[in-house]
C-alpha positions in Angstrom: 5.6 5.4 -16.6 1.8 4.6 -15.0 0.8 1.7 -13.0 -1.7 -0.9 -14.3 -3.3 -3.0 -11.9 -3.7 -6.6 -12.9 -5.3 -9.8 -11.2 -4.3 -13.6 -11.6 -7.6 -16.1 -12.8 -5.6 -19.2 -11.2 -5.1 -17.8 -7.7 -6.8 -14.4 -7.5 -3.8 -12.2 -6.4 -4.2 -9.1 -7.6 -1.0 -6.5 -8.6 0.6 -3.6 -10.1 2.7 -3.6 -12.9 5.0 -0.2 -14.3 4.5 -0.2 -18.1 4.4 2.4 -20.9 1.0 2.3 -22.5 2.1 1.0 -25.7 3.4 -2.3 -23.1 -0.4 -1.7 -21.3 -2.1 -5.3 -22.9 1.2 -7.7 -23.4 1.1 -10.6 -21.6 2.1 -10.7 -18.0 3.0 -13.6 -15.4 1.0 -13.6 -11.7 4.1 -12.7 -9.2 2.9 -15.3 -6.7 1.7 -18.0 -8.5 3.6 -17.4 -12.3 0.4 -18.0 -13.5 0.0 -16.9 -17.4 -3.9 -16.2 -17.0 -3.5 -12.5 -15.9 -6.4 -9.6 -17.0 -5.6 -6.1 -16.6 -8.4 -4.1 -14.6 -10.1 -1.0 -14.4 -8.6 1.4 -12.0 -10.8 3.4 -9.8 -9.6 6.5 -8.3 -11.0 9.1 -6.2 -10.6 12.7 -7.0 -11.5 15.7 -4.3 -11.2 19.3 -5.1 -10.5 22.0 -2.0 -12.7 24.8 -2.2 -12.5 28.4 0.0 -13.4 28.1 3.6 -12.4 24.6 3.6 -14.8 22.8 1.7 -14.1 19.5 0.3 -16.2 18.0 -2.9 -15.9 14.8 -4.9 -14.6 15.2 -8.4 -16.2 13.9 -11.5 -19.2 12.7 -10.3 -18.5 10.2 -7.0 -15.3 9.0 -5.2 -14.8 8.7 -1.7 -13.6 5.3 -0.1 -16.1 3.3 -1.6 -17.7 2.7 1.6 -19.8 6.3 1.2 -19.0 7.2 -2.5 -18.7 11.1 -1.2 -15.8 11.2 0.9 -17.8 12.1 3.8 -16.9 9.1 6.6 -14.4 9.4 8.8 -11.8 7.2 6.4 -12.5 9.4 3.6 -12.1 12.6 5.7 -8.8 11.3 7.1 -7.3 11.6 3.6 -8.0 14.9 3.4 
């Protein structure tokens, strides 16, 4: 089953929740606050791909940390 992440409009925590998809929009409770106010969000994910001689290139147009949105800074490079 994937992860969905989530974030609470009373309190702002934001969290992970195990569901099938068909479970993906049902209503879920904030685990610090129990707040009913919950939306799910949009998941971003970065994607490299290891050519020959070493090379390492973003997949599907960006990714990296965030920070450089190629994965060429030092955080990106460390999880290589």
């Amino acid at each position: 089953m994937p992860y969905y992440e989530y974030v609470c409009a009373d309190c702002q925590t934001q969290f992970e929740l195990k569901r099938c998809i068909a479970a993906i929009d049902d209503p879920a409770n904030c685990p610090a606050c129990h707040g009913e106010h919950v939306a799910r969000q949009i998941s971003k994910i970065a994607a490299f791909s290891h050519g020959e001689g070493g090379s390492v290139s973003a997949v599907g147009g960006g990714g990296g940390c965030g920070g450089c949105s190629g994965g060429t800074c030092g955080s990106c490079a460390s999880r290589n």
